[in-house]
N, C-alpha and C positions, 0 to 999 in steps of 0.2 A: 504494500500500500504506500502510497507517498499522499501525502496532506499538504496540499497547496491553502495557505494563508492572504488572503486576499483582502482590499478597500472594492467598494461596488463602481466600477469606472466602465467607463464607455466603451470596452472592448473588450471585457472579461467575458461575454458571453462566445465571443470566438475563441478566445487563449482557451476555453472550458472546451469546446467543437475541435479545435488542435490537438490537444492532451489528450481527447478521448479519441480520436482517428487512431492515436499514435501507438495510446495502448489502452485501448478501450475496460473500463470496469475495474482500474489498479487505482484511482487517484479518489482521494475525500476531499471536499472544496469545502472551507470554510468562507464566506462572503459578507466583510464587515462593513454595512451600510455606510452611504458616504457621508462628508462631514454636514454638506446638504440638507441629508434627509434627516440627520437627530438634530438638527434645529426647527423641525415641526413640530 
């Protein structure tokens, strides 16, 4: 398994679609909402 530790950015949903091409079902994504959104 590898744990990718993440901020929620504009392009993590592809770096997530890359990672998973590369080696599908090895990787846990943690995705720490951006500085943005915890100011709502």
């Amino acid at each position: 398994m590898i744990l990718h530790l993440c901020e929620d950015e504009k392009f993590i949903d592809h770096v997530i679609n890359i990672f998973e091409s590369v080696a599908p079902g090895k990787s846990i994504y943690y995705i720490k909402p951006s500085a943005d959104e915890d100011e709502n």
